[in-house]
C-alpha positions in Angstrom: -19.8 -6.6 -7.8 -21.5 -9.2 -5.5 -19.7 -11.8 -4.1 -21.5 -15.3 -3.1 -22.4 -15.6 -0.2 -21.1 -19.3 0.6 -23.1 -19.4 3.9 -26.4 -18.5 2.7 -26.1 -20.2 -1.6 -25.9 -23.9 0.1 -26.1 -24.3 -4.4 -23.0 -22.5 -4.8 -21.2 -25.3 -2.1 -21.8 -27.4 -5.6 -21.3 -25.2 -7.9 -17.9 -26.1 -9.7 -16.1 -22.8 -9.4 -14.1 -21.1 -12.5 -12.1 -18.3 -13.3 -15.7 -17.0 -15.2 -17.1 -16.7 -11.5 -15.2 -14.1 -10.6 -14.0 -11.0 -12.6 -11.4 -9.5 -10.3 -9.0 -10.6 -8.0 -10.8 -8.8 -5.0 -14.4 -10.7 -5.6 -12.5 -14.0 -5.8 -10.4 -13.1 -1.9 -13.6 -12.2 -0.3 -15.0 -15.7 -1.5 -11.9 -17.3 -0.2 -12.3 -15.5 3.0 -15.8 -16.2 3.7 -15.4 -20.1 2.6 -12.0 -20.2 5.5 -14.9 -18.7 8.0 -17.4 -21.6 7.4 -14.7 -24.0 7.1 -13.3 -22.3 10.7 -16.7 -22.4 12.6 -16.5 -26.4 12.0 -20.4 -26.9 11.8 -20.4 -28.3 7.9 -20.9 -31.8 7.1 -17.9 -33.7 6.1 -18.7 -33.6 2.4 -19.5 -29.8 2.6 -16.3 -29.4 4.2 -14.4 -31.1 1.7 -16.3 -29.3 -0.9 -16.0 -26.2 0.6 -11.9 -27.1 0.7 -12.1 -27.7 -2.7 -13.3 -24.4 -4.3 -11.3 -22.7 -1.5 -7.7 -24.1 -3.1 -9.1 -23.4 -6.4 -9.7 -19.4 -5.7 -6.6 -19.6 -3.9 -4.6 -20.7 -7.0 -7.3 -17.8 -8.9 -6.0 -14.9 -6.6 -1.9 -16.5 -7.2 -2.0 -16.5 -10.6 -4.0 -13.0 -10.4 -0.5 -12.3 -8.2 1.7 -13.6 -10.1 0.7 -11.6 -13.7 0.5 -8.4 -11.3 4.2 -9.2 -10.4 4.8 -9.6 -14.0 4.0 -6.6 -14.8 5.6 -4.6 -12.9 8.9 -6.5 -13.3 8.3 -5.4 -17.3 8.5 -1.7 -17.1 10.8 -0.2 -19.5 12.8 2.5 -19.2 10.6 4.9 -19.7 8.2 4.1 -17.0 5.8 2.3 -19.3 4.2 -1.0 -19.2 4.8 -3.0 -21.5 3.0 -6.6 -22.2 4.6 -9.1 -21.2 4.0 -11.8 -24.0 5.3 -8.8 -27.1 8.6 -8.6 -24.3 9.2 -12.8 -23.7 8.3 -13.8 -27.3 10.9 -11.3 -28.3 13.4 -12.3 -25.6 12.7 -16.0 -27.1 13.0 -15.1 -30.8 16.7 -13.5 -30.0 17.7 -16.5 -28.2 16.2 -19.2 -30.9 18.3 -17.1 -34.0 
């Protein structure tokens, strides 16, 4: 999968970024690393900066949720060694508790 470029798309500095940008959680790091680079090297513009900070914090949060369900998901494995989803295991857990 290609990953923007942040240096050389000055469009994608503002380009609001969603979850739909990127489809994995590695594409979405190496999009956080190169925008800490360019925001590193101290050469942008204020606003580019700021814009640049702005997408970083929001594939940060991306790659934490992305973290976060991986967690999940190995917390959930039964007994048996198999995953399980975690919604058909917490809406359970949450039906028991509401009877």
């Amino acid at each position: 999968m290609a990953v923007p470029d942040w240096r050389l798309d000055k469009s994608m500095a503002k380009k609001n970024i969603t979850t739909q940008d990127f489809k994995d959680f590695e594409s979405a790091l190496k999009a956080l690393e190169a925008i800490v680079k360019d925001l590193e090297k101290g050469d942008l513009k204020l606003e580019e900066s700021l814009s640049y900070y702005e997408k970083g914090v929001k594939l940060s949060n991306y790659c934490h949720d992305r973290l976060k369900d991986a967690e999940r998901r190995i917390d959930i494995v039964n007994k048996d060694g198999n995953l399980e989803p975690a919604k058909t295991i917490f809406d359970t857990d949450h039906n028991k508790e509401s009877k």
